[in-house]
C-alpha positions, 0 to 999 in steps of 0.5 A: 717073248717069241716062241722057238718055232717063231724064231726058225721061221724068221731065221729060215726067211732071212737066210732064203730058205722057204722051210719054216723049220731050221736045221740043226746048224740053224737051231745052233746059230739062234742058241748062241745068238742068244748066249751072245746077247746075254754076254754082252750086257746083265740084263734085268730080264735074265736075273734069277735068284735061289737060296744057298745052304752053307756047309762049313763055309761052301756051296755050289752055285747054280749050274745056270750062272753066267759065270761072266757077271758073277753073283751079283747080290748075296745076303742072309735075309733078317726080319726087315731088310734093313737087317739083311747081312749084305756079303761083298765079294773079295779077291781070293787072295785077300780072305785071310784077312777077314774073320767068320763075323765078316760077310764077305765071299769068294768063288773057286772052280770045283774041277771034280763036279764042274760047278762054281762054288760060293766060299765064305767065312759064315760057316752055316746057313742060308744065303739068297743070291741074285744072279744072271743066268744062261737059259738052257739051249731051245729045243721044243717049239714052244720053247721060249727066248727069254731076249725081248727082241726076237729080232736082235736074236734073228739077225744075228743067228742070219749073220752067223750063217752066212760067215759059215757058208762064205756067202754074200759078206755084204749081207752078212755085215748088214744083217750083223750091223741090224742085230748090233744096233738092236743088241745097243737099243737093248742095253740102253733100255736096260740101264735106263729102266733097269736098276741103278748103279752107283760107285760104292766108298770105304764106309759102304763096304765096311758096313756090308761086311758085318751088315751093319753101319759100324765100320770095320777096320782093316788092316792092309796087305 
């Protein structure tokens, strides 16, 4: 990983400017370059996890989720993991169809503390999620960005500078093109080396619900 200072000279030297140090419109550029980037794709490199404490069925979420890719695993641990209880997450308007003894969740906006928040049916207890999350901005110069191509971040940050400042377009699309076949090398890496996905049936989500291979039946809306 590429330190803050590093990533401000190599943007200073794309946009021409001798200076090793970028400045304030700069420093934005690489920050949302980096947002951009992690929009783009769950990459394995920016999953976090913590535990949830439930209370009467509620719990905010980190204020660092990447609201974007959501939870994407959330389960209370038992002694081995194949006792885990697995939540799957469900439409809103479809929670009164489950009962507190199904694992499922939905996630609401709490407007007033402006945080997501976990709802589910298990009033109590501790649930670990894994999720993707958004780093907070880079600041010192000894900040780390936490995307493995430093370039990928560069080129498009380069790129944002010079639609600012109505410049040379043919190098900005240059610079833009450079970033987004880096942003493409990226995510190919990530799906090939990352975990692997496959698309889940009735019976997988019926076990998940009560964490257990018993299938559960449901009745329709």
């Amino acid at each position: 990983m590429e330190q803050f200072s590093s990533l401000q000279e190599r943007y200073q030297y794309l946009i021409g400017e001798s200076s090793s140090t970028a400045d304030t419109i700069g420093k934005s550029h690489i920050n949302w370059s980096i947002k951009d980037i992690l929009n783009r794709h769950p990459f394995c490199f920016a999953r976090k996890t913590t535990d949830l404490t439930l209370t009467s069925g509620t719990s905010d979420l980190p204020t660092d989720i990447n609201i974007k890719w959501g939870v994407e695993d959330a389960r209370v641990t038992g002694s081995s993991q194949n006792d885990d209880y697995v939540f799957t997450q469900i439409p809103i308007e479809n929670r009164d169809y489950y009962g507190s003894s199904d694992y499922v969740y939905w996630i609401t906006w709490d407007a007033t503390n402006e945080v997501f928040v976990f709802n589910t049916h298990t009033q109590t207890g501790t649930v670990t999620i894994y999720y993707n999350h958004l780093p907070s901005n880079l600041s010192a110069t000894t900040d780390y960005c936490i995307i493995p191509d430093a370039e990928a971040v560069v080129y498009l940050a380069a790129s944002k500078n010079w639609v600012g400042d109505e410049r040379n377009v043919e190098l900005q699309q240059s610079y833009k093109q450079e970033a987004e076949e880096r942003i493409k090398s990226l995510i190919s890496s990530d799906l090939a080396f990352g975990p692997s996905y496959r698309e889940g049936n009735i019976v997988d989500l019926n076990s998940n619900l009560r964490g257990s291979t018993d299938t559960l039946e449901l009745e329709r809306p």
